[in-house]
C-alpha positions as CSV (number, residue, x, y, z in Angstrom):
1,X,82.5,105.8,102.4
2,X,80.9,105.6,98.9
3,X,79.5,102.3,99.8
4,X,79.1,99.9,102.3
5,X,81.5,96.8,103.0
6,X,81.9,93.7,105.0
7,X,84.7,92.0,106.0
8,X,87.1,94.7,105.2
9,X,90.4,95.4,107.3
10,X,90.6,99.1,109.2
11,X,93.0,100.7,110.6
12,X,93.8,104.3,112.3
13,X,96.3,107.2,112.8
14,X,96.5,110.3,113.4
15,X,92.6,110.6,113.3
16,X,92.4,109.2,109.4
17,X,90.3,105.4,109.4
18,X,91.9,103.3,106.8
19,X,89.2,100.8,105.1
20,X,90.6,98.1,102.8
21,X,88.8,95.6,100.6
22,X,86.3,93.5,101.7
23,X,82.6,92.6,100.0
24,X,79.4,94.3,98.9
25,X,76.1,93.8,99.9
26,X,75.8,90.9,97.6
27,X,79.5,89.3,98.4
28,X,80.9,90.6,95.7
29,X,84.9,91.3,96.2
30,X,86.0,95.2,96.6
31,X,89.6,96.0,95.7
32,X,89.5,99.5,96.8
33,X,90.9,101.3,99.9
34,X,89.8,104.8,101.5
35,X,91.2,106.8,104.0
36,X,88.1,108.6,106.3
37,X,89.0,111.8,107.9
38,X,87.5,112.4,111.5
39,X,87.7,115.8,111.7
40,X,87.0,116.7,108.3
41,X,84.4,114.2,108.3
42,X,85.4,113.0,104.7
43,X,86.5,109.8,102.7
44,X,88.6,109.8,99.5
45,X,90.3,107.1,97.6
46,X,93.1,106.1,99.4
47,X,96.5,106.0,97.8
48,X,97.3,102.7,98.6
49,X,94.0,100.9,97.2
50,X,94.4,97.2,97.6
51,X,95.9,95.0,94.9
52,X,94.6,91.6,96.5
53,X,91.4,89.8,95.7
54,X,88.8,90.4,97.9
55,X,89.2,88.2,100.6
56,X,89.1,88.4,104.9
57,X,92.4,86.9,104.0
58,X,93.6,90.0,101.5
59,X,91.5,92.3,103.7
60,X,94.0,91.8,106.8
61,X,97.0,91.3,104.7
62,X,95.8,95.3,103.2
63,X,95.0,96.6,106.6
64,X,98.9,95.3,107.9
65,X,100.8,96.9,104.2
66,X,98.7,100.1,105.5
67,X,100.1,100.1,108.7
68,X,103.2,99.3,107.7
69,X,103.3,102.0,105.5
70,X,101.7,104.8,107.9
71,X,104.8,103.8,110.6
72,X,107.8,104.5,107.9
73,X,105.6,107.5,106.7
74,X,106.0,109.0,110.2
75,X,109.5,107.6,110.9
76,X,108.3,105.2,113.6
77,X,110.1,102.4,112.2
């Protein structure tokens, strides 16, 4: 990841980590999402950055839209 975070939500499939939101160093909100590839060992943007403030709150409710979204993507819903 291009920086570090706290309080973020995470998530996994398919060997990609999903980190949404959360704060900086100084508690600052992030609105940003990126997907970290294991076996590539890279992180890009992800597609789905988060739209909510930057809140534990948010962070979760991110996390669950990116879950939701991975299942439909691979039919498991």
């Amino acid at each position: 990841m291009p920086n570090s975070r706290g309080f973020f939500g995470c998530i996994s499939s398919d060997g990609v980590v999903y980190v949404a939101d959360g704060h900086d160093k100084t508690k600052n909100a992030l609105r940003s999402a990126y997907a970290y590839d294991i076996a590539a060992s890279s992180t890009t943007p992800s597609k789905q950055a988060a739209r909510a403030p930057g809140t534990a709150a948010a962070a979760e409710q991110a996390a669950r839209a990116l879950y939701c979204r991975l299942l439909n993507e691979n039919g498991l819903v």
